[in-house]
C-alpha positions in Angstrom: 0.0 0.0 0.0 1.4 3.6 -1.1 1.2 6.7 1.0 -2.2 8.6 -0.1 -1.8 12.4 -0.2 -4.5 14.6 -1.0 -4.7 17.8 -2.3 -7.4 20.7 -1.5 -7.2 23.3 -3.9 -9.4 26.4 -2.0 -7.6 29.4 -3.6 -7.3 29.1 -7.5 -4.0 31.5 -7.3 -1.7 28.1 -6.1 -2.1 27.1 -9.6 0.2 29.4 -11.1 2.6 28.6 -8.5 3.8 25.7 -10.5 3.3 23.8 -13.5 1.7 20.6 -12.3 0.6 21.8 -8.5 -0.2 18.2 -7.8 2.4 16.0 -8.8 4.8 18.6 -7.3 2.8 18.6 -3.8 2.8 15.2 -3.9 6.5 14.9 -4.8 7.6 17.2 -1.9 5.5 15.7 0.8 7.3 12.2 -0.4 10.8 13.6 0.1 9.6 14.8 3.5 8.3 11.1 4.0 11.5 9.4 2.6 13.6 11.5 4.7 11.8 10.3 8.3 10.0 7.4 6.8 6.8 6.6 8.8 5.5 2.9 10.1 3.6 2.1 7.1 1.4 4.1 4.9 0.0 7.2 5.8 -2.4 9.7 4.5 -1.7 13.6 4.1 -3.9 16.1 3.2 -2.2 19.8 2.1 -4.3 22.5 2.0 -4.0 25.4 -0.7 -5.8 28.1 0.3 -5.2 32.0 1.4 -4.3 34.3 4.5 -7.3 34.7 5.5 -7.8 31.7 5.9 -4.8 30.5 7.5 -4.9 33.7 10.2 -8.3 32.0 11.1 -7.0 28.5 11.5 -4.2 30.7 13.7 -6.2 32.6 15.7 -8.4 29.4 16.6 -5.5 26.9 17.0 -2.5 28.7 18.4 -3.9 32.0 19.6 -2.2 34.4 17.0 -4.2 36.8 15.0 -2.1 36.6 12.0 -1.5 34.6 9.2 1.6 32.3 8.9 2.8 30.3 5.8 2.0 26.7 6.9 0.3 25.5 9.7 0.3 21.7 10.1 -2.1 19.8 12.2 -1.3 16.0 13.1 -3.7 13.3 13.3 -5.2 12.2 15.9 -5.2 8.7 17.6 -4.8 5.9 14.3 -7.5 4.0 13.7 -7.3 0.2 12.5 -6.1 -1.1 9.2 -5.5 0.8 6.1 -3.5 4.1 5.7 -3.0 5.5 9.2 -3.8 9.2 8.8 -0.5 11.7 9.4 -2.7 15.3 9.7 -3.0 18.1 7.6 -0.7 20.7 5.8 -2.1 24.1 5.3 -0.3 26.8 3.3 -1.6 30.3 2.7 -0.8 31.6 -1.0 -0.3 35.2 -0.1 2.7 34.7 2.5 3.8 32.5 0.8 4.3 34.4 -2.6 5.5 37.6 -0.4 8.1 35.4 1.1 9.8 34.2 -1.9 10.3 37.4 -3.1 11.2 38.6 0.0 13.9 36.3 0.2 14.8 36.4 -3.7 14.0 32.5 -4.0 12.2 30.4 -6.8 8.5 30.5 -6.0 8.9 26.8 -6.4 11.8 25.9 -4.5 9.8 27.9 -1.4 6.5 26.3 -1.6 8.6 22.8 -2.0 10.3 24.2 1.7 7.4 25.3 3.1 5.8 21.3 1.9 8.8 19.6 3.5 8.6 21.7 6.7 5.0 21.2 7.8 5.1 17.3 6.8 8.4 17.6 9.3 6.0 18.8 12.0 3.1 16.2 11.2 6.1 13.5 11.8 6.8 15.0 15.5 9.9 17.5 14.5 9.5 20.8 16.3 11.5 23.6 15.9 10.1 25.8 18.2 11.1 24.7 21.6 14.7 23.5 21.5 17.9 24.2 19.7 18.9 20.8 19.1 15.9 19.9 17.7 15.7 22.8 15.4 18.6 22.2 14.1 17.7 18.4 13.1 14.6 19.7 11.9 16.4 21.8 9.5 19.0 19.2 8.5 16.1 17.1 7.7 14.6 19.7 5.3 17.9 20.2 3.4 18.6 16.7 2.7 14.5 16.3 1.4 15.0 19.2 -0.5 17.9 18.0 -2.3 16.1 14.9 -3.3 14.1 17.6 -5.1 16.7 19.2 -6.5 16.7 22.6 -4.7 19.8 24.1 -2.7 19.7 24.6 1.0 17.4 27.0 1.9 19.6 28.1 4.9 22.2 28.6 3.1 23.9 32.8 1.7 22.8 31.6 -1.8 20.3 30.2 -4.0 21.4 28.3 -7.1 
């Protein structure tokens, strides 16, 4: 049984993001999955949709009135048999966009970062509360984004 990720397209603007949006999605939420392979198959939904929408999810979910660039929400408790379910990846089109050119990288090889990053977080890496584990966090990333093809995103420059 293969891994089953779905996509939610609520903000038509992510399909001029990249040519292909699904395969791509898909693509980068395997080399987050290959990187810190689960037990068994899993299912992933990623969520394309807008700041509005993600400053709600936010506000509700982590008290912040503001939107962010992913936001991921694991699973609950597995049930039996079949894919276990890993959570959701939300992504907000407008940060996301702003970002990239903020930081002068390939709309692409962001939105495959920001992909990577918040399946990280539905596999229990956190970033947030110790140094350590940020740093393996972001380890992680590079060497899924290189399965991709795209340079460190930590790094002084972007191929």
């Amino acid at each position: 049984m293969e891994n089953e990720i779905d996509v939610v397209l609520e903000d038509e603007r992510w399909e001029e993001a990249v040519p292909d949006l699904g395969a791509f999605v898909r693509g980068a939420v395997e080399a987050a999955l290959a990187v810190l392979p689960p037990e068994g198959p899993v299912e992933v939904s990623v969520v394309l949709t807008d700041d509005e929408a993600v400053q709600e999810l936010n506000r509700t979910w982590r008290g912040k009135d503001k939107p962010t660039n992913v936001l991921s929400f694991p699973a609950g408790h597995p049930h039996g048999g079949g894919l276990r379910p890993l959570g959701d990846v939300v992504l907000a089109y407008d940060t996301m966009l702003r970002e990239s050119g903020e930081q002068s990288k390939p709309l692409g090889h962001h939105l495959a970062h920001l992909l990577v990053h918040g399946t990280l977080h539905l596999l229990g890496q956190d970033h947030e509360t110790d140094e350590a584990e940020a740093e393996a966090m972001e380890a992680l990333e590079v060497t899924a984004l290189r399965r991709l093809g795209i340079p460190d995103p930590y790094g002084d420059t972007v191929d």
